[in-house]
Short mmCIF file of the C-alpha atoms (twelve columns), coordinates in Angstrom:
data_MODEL
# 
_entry.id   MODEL 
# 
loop_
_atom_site.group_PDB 
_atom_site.id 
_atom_site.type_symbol 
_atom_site.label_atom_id 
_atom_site.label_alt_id 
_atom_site.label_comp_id 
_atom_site.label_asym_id 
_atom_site.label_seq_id 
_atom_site.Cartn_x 
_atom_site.Cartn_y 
_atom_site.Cartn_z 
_atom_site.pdbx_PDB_model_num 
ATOM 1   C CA . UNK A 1   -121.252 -53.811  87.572 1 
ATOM 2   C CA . UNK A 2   -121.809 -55.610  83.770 1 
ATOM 3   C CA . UNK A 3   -124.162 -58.214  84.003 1 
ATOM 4   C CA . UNK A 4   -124.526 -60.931  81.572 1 
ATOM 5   C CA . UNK A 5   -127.468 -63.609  80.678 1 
ATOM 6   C CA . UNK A 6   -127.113 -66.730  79.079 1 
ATOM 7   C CA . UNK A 7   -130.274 -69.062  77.840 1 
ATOM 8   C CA . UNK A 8   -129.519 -72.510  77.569 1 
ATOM 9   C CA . UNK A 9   -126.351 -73.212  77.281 1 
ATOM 10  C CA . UNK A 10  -124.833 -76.525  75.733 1 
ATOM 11  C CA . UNK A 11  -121.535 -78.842  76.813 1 
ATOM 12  C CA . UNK A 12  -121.845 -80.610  73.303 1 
ATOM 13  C CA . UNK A 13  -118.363 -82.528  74.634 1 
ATOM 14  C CA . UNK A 14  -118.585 -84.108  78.346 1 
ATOM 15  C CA . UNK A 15  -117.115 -86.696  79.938 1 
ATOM 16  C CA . UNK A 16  -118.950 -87.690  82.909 1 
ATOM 17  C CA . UNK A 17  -117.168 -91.234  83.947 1 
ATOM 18  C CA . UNK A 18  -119.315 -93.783  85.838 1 
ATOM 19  C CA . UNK A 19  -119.746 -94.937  89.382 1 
ATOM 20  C CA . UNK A 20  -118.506 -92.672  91.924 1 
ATOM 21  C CA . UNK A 21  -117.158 -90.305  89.697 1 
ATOM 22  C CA . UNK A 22  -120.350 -90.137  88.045 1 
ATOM 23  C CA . UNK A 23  -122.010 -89.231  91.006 1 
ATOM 24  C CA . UNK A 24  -119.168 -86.521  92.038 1 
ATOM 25  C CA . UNK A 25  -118.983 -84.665  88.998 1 
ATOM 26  C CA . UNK A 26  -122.177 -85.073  87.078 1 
ATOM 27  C CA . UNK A 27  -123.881 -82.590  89.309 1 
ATOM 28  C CA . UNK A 28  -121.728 -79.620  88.455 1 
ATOM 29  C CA . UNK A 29  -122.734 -79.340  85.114 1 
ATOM 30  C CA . UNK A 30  -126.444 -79.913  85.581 1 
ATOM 31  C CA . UNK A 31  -126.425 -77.032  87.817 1 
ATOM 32  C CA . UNK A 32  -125.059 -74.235  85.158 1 
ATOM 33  C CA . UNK A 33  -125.847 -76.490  81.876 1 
ATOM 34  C CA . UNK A 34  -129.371 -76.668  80.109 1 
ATOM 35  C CA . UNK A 35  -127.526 -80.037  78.567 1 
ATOM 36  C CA . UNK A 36  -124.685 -81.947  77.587 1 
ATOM 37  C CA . UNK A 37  -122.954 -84.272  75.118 1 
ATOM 38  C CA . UNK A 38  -122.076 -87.485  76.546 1 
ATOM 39  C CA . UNK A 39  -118.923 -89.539  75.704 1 
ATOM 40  C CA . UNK A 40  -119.252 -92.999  75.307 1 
ATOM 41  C CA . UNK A 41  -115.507 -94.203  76.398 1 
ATOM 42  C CA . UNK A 42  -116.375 -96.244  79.312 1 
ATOM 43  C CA . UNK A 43  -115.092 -99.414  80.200 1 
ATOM 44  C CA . UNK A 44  -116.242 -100.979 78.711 1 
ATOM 45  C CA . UNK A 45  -117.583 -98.596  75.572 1 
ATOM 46  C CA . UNK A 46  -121.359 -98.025  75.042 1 
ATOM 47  C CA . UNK A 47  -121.883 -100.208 71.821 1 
ATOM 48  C CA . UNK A 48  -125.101 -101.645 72.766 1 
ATOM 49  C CA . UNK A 49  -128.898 -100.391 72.817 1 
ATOM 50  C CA . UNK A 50  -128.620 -101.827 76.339 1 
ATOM 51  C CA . UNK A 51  -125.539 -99.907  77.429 1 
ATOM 52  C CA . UNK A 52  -127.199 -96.573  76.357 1 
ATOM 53  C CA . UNK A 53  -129.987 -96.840  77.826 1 
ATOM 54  C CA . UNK A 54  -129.070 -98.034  81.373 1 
ATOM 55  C CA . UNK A 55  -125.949 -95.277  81.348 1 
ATOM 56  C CA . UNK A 56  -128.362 -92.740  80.693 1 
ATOM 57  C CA . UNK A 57  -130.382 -94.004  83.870 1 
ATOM 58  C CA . UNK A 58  -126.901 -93.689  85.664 1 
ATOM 59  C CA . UNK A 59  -126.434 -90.011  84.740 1 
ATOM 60  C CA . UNK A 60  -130.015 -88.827  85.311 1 
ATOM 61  C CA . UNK A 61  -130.305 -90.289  88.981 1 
ATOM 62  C CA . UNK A 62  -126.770 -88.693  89.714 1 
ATOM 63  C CA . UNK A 63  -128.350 -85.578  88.878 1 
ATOM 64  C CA . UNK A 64  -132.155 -85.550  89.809 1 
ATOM 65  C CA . UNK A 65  -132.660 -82.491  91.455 1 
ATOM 66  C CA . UNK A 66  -131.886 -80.191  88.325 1 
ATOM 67  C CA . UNK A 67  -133.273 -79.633  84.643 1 
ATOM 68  C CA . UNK A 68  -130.560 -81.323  82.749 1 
ATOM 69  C CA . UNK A 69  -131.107 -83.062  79.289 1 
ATOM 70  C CA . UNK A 70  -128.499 -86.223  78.445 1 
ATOM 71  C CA . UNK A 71  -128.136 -86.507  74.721 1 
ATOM 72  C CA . UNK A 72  -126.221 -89.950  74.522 1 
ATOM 73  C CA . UNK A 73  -123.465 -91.147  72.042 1 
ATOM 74  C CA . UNK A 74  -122.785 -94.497  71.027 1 
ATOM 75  C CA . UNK A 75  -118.902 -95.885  70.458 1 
ATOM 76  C CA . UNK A 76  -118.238 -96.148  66.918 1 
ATOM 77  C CA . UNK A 77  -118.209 -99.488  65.489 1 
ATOM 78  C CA . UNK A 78  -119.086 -101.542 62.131 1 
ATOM 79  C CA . UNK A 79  -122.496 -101.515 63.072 1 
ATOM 80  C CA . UNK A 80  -125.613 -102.166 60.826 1 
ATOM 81  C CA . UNK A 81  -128.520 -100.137 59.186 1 
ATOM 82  C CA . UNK A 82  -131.079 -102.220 61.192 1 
ATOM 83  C CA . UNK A 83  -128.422 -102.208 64.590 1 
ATOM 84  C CA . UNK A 84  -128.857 -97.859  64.314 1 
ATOM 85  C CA . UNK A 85  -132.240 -98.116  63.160 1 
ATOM 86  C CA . UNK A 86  -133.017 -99.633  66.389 1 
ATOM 87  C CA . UNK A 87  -130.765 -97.152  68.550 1 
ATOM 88  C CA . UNK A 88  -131.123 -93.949  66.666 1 
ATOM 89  C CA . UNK A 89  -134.239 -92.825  69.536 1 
ATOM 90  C CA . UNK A 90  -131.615 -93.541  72.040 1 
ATOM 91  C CA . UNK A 91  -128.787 -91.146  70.767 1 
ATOM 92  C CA . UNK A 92  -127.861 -88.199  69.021 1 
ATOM 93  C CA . UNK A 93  -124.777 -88.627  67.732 1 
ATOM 94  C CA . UNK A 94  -121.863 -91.892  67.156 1 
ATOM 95  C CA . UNK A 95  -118.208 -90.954  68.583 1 
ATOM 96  C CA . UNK A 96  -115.333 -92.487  66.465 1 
ATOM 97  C CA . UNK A 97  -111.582 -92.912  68.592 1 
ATOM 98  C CA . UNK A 98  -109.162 -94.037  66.788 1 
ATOM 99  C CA . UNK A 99  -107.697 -97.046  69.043 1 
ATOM 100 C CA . UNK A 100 -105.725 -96.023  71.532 1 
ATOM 101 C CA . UNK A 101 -105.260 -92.569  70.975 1 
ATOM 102 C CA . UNK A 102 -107.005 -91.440  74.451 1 
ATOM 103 C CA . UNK A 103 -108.612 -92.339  77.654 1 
ATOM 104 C CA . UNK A 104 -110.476 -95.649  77.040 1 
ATOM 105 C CA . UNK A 105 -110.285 -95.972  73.382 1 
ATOM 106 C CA . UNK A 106 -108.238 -99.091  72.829 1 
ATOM 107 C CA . UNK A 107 -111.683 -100.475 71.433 1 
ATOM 108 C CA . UNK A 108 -111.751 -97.963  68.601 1 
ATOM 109 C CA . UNK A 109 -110.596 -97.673  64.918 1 
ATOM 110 C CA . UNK A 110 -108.020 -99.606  64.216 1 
ATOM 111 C CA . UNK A 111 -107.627 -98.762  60.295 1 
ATOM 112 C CA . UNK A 112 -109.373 -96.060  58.391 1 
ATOM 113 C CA . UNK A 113 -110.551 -98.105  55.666 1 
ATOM 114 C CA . UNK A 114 -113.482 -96.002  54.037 1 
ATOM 115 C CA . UNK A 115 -114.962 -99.326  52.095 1 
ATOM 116 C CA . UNK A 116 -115.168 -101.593 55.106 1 
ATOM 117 C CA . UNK A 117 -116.400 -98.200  57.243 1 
ATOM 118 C CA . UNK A 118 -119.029 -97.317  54.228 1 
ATOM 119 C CA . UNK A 119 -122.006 -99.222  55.163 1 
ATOM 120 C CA . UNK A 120 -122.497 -98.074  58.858 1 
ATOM 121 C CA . UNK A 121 -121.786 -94.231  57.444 1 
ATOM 122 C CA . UNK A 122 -123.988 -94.714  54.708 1 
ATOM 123 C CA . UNK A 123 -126.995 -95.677  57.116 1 
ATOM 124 C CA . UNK A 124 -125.674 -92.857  59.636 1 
ATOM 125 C CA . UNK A 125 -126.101 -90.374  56.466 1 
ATOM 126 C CA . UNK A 126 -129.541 -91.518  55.536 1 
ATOM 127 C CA . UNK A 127 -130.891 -91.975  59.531 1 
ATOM 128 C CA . UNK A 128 -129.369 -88.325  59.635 1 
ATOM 129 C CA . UNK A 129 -127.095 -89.493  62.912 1 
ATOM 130 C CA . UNK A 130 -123.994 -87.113  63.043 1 
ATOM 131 C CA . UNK A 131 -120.326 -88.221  63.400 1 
ATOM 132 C CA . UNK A 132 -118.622 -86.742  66.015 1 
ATOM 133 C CA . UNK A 133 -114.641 -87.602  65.653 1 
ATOM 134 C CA . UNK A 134 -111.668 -87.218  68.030 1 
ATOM 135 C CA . UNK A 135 -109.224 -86.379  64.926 1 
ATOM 136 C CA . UNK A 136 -105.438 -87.243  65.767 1 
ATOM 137 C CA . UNK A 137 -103.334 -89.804  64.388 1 
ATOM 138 C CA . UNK A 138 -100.675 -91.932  66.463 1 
ATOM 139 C CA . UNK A 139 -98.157  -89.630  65.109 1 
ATOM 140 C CA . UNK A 140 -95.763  -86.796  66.640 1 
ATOM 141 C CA . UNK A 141 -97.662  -85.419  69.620 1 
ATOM 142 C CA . UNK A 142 -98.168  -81.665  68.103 1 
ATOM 143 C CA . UNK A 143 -98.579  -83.213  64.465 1 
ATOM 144 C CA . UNK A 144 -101.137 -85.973  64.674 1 
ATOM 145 C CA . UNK A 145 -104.455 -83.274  64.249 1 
ATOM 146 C CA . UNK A 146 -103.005 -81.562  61.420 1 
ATOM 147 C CA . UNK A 147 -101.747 -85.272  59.968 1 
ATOM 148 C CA . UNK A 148 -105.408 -85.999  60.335 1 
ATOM 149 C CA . UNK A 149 -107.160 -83.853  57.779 1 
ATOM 150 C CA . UNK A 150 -106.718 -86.353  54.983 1 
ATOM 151 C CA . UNK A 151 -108.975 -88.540  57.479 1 
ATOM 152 C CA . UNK A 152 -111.503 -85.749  57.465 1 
ATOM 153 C CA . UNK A 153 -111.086 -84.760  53.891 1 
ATOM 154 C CA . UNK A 154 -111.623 -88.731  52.562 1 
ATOM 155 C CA . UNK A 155 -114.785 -88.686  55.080 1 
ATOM 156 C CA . UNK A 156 -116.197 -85.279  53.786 1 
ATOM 157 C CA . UNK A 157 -115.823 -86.522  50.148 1 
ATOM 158 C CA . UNK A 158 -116.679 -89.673  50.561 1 
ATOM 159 C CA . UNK A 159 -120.421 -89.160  52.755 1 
ATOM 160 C CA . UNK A 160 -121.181 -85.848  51.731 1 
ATOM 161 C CA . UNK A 161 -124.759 -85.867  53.209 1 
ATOM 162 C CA . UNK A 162 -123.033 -87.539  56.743 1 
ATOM 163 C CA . UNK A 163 -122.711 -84.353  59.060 1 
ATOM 164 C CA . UNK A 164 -119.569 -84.765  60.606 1 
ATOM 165 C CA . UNK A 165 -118.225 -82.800  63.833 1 
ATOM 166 C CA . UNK A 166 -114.417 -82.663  64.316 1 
ATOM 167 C CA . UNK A 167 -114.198 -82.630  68.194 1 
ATOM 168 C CA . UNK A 168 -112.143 -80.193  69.972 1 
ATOM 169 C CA . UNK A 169 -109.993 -78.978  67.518 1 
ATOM 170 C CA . UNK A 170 -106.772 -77.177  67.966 1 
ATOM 171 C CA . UNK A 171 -105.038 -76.700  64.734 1 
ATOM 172 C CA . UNK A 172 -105.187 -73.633  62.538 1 
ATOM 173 C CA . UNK A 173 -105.466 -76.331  60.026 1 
ATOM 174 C CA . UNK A 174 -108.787 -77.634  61.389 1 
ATOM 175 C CA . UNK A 175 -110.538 -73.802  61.371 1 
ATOM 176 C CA . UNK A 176 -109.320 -74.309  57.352 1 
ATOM 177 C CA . UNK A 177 -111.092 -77.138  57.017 1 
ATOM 178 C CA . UNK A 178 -114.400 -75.513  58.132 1 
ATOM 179 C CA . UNK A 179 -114.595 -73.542  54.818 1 
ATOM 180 C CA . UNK A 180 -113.426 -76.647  52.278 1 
ATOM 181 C CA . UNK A 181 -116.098 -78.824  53.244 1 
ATOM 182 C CA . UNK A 182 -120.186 -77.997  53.436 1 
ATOM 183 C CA . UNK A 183 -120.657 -81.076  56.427 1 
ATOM 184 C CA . UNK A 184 -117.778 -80.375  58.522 1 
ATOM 185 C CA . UNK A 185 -118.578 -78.482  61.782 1 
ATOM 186 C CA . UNK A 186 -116.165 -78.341  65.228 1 
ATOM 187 C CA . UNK A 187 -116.468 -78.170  68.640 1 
ATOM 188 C CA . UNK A 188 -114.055 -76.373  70.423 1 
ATOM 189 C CA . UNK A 189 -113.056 -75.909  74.276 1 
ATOM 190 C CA . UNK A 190 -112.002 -73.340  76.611 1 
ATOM 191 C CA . UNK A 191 -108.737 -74.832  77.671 1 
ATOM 192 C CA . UNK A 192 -107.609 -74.359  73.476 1 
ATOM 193 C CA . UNK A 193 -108.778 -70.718  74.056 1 
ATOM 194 C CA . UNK A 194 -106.931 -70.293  76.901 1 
ATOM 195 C CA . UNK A 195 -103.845 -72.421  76.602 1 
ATOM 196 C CA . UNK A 196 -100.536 -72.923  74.446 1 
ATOM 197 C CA . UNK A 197 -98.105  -75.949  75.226 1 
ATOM 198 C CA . UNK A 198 -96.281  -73.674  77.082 1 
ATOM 199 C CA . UNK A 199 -98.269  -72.684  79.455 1 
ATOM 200 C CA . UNK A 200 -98.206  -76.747  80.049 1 
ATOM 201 C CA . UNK A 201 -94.545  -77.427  79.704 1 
ATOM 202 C CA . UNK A 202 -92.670  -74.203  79.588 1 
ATOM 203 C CA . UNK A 203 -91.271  -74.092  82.930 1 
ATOM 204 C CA . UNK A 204 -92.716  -76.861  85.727 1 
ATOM 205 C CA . UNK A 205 -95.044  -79.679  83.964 1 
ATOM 206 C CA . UNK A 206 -98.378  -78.466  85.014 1 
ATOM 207 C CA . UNK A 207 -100.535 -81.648  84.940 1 
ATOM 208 C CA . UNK A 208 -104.023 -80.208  85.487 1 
ATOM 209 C CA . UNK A 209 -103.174 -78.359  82.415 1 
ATOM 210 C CA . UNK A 210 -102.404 -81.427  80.390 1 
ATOM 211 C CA . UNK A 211 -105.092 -83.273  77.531 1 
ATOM 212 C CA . UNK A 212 -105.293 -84.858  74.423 1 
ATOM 213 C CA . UNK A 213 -105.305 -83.630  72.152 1 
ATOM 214 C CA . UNK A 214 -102.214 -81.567  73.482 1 
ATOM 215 C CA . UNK A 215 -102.531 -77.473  73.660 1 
ATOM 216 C CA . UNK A 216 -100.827 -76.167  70.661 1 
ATOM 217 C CA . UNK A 217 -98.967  -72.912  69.479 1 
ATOM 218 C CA . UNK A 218 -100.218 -69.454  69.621 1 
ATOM 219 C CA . UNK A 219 -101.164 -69.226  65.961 1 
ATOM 220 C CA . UNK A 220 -103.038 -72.193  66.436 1 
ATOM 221 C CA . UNK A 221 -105.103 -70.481  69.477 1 
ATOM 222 C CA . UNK A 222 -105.615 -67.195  67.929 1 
ATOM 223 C CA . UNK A 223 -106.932 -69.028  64.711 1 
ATOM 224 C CA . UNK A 224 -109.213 -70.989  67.290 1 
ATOM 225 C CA . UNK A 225 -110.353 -67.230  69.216 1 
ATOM 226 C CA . UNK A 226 -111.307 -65.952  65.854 1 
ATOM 227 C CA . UNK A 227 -114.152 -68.568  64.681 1 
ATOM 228 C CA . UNK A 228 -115.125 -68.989  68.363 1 
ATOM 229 C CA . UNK A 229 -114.875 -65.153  69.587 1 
ATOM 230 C CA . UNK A 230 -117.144 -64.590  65.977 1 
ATOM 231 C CA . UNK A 231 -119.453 -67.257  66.390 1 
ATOM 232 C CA . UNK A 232 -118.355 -68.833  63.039 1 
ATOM 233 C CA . UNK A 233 -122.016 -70.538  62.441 1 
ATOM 234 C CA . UNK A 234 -120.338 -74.251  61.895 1 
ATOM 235 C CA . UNK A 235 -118.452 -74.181  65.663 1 
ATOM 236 C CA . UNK A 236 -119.807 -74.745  69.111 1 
ATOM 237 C CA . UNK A 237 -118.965 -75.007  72.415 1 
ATOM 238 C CA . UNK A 238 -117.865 -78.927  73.531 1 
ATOM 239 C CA . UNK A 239 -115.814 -78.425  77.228 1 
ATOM 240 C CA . UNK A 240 -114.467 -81.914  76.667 1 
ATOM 241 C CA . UNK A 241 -113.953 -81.161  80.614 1 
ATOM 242 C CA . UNK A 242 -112.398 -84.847  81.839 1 
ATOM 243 C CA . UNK A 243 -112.069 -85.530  85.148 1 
ATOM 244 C CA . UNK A 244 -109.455 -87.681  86.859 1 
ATOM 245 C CA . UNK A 245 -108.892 -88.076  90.678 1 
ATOM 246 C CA . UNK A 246 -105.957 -86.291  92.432 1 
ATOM 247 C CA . UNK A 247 -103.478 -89.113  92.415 1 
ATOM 248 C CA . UNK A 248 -103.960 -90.441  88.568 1 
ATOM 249 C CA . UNK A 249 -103.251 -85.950  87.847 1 
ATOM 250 C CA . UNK A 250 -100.383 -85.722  90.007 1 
ATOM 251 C CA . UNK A 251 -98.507  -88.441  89.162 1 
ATOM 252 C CA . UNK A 252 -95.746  -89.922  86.895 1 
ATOM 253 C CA . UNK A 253 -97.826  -90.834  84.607 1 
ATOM 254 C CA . UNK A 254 -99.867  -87.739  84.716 1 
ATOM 255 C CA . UNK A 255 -103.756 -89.094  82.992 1 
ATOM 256 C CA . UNK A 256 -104.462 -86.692  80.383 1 
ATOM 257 C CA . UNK A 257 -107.732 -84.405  80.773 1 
ATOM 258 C CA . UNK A 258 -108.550 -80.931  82.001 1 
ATOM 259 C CA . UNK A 259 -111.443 -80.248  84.646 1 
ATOM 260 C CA . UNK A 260 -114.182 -77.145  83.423 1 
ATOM 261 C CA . UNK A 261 -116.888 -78.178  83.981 1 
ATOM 262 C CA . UNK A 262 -118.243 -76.142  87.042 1 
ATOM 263 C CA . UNK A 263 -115.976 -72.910  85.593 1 
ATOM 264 C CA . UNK A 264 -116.664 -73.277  82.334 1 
ATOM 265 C CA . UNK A 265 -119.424 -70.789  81.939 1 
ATOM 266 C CA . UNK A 266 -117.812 -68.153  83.801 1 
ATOM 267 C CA . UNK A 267 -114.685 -68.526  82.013 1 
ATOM 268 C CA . UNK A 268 -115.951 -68.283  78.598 1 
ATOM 269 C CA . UNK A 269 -117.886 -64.954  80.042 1 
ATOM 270 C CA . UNK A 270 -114.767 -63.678  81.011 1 
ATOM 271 C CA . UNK A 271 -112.787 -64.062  77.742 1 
ATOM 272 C CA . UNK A 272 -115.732 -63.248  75.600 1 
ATOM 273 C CA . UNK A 273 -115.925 -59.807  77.753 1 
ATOM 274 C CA . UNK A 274 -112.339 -59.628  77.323 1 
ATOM 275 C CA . UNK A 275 -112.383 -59.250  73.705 1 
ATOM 276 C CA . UNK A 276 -115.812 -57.157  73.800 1 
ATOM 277 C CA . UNK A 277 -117.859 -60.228  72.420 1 
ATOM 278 C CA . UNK A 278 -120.195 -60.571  74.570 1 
ATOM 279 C CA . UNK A 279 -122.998 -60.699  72.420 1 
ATOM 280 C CA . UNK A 280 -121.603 -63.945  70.618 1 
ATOM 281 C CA . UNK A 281 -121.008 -66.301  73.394 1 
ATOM 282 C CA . UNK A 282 -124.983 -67.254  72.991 1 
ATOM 283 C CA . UNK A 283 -124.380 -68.576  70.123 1 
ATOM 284 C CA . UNK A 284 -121.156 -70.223  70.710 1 
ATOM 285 C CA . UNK A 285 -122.236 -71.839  73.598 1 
ATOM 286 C CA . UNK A 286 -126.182 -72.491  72.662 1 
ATOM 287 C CA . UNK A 287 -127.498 -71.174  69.589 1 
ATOM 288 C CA . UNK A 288 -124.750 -72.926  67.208 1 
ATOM 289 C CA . UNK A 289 -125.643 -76.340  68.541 1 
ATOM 290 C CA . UNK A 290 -129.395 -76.167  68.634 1 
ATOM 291 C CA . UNK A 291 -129.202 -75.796  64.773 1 
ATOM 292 C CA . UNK A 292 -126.658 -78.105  64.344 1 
ATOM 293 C CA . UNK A 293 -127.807 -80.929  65.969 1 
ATOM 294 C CA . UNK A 294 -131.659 -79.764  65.552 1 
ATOM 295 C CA . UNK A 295 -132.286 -80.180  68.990 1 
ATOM 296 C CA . UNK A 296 -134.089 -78.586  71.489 1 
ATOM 297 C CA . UNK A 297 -133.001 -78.589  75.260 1 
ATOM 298 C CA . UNK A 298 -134.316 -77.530  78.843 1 
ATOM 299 C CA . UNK A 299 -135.041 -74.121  79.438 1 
ATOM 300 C CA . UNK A 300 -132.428 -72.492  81.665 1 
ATOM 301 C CA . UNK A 301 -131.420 -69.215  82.104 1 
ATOM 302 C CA . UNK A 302 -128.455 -68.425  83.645 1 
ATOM 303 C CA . UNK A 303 -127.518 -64.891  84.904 1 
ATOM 304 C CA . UNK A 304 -123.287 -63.710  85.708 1 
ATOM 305 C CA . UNK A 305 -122.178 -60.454  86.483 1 
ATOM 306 C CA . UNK A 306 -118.310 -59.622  86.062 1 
ATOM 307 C CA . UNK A 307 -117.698 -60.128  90.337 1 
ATOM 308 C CA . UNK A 308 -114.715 -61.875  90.867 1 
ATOM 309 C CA . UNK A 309 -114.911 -65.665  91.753 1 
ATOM 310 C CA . UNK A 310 -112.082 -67.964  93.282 1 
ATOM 311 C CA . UNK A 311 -112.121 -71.190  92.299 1 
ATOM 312 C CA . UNK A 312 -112.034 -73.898  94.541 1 
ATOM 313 C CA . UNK A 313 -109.172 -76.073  95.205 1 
ATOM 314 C CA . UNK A 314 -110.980 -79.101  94.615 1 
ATOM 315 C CA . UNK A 315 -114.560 -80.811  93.308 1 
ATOM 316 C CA . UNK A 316 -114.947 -84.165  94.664 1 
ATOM 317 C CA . UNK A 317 -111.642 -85.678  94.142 1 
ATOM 318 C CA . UNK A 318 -110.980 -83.526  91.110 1 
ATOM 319 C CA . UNK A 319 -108.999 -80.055  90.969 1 
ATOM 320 C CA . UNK A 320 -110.258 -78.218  88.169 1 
ATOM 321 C CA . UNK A 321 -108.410 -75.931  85.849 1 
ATOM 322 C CA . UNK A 322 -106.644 -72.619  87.448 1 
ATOM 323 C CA . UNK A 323 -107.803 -74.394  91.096 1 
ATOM 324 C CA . UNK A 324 -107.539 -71.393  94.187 1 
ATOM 325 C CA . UNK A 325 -106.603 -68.810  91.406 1 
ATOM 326 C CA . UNK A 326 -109.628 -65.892  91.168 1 
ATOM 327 C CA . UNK A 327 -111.621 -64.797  87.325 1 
ATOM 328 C CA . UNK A 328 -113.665 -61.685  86.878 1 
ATOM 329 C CA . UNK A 329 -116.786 -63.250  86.891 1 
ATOM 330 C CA . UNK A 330 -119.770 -65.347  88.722 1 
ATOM 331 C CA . UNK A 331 -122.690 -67.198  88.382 1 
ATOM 332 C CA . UNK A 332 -125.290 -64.684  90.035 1 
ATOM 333 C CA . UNK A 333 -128.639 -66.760  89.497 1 
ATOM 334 C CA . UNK A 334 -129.838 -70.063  87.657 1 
ATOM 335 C CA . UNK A 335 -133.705 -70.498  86.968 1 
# 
């Protein structure tokens, strides 16, 4: 039997919802997770010192019987030096959407307009609070990530000291884009390492398979499995894991959003192993992000062997990715 043992490993992507669905999900990735990420499209968005603060209160009583640390975001607006100033304890990083390109984001950026944007990334540079960006523009579905690099380029250039993250990327394009600019980093999740559009659409629409930004092509996942199988320094492990009830997944109008959450670590121990890179995935899903974000989370070590694990229809309401089909490996032991 191989046994593996991760030390505290970091969602720097989550969605966690609110309400019920808070209390469903929230759980299942405080158990395996030293800490998370967490998104700030709620309805409506957390723009206010107030709205961080109590959310955060939300989260930890939904999850108060394990070691779990909540590193808040705050929904990108116009805001001002003294507004972040008096936040900046509060969070560790601003989310930008452009408006309605996802799940709750009608309330984001409207118009990339770098002068009118300049003052709140100017004080975000010198407070030294990272950007963290959902990159796609409202353009053909498997275009609009690659037709946003001129966003990220004009960005880079333009705030050079601003440390900017380009969530969950999926274009070959994007892994280019690490090397051109010095404060560009990613996150990237396990569905992009796992998935092509056609494992979504090529025969029956598989809607627990379908997100935003959409899987891509296989060039664009192997490109993605290089950086993340090498533990390209600049790249870390964000799940963007999004849960939806049953009925909003299988549906019409299928929601868009993938579960992981509770197989994430397993998964990524399985593909790692799978490409005998074992020895990376600490630093993918840890290491990369402490120094990153210069943070510091709980201690928890978390011990898998590779012993086959179904996984379970359903969480809560929620079927997660590859639901009832079995991977190579478990969770043996959290302390």
């Amino acid at each position: 039997m191989k046994t593996h043992t991760l030390l505290m490993p970091l969602d720097m992507h989550l969605h966690l919802r609110d309400g019920i669905m808070l209390e469903n999900i929230a759980p299942l990735s405080a158990y395996s997770f030293s800490g998370a990420l967490v998104m700030p499209n709620l309805v409506p968005p957390v723009t206010t010192k107030q709205n961080i603060i109590a959310y955060k209160k939300r989260i930890l009583a939904s999850v108060a019987n394990d070691y779990f640390e909540v590193y808040m975001t705050l929904f990108y607006q116009n805001y001002s030096k003294e507004f972040l100033e008096d936040v900046e304890d509060e969070i560790l990083a601003v989310k930008l959407y452009p408006a309605g390109i996802t799940t709750n984001s009608k309330e984001g950026v409207k118009s990339f307009d770098i002068e009118a944007m300049r003052p709140t990334l100017e004080a975000m540079s010198e407070l030294n609070i990272p950007l963290c960006v959902h990159g796609e523009s409202h353009g053909f579905v498997m275009d609009r990530e690659t037709e946003f690099m001129s966003i990220y380029e004009q960005l880079a250039e333009n705030f050079p000291n601003l440390k900017i993250i380009m969530e969950h990327i999926t274009t070959k394009e994007a892994v280019q884009m690490l090397e051109r600019y010095e404060n560009l980093y990613a996150t990237i999740t396990l569905h992009h390492l796992l998935l092509t559009l056609d494992d979504v659409v090529g025969g029956k629409m598989q809607p627990h398979l379908f997100c935003k930004p959409i899987a891509k092509r296989p060039q664009d996942r192997e490109a993605l499995l290089q950086v993340a199988l090498n533990a390209h320094p600049k790249v870390m492990f964000g799940s963007d894991s999004a849960p939806h009830p049953q009925h909003e997944k299988e549906s019409s109008g299928c929601a868009a959003g993938i579960f992981t959450a509770p197989i994430a670590i397993q998964m990524l121990c399985e593909l790692f192993d799978k490409f005998d890179a074992l020895e990376n995935l600490q630093d993918f899903i840890s290491d990369n992000a402490q120094r990153i974000y210069g943070i510091c989370p709980e201690f928890k070590e978390v011990r898998l062997s590779n012993t086959p694990f179904t996984i379970p229809k359903i969480y809560n309401t929620v079927v997660p990715m590859y639901a009832n089909e079995t991977i190579g490996w478990s969770i043996d032991d959290i302390s």
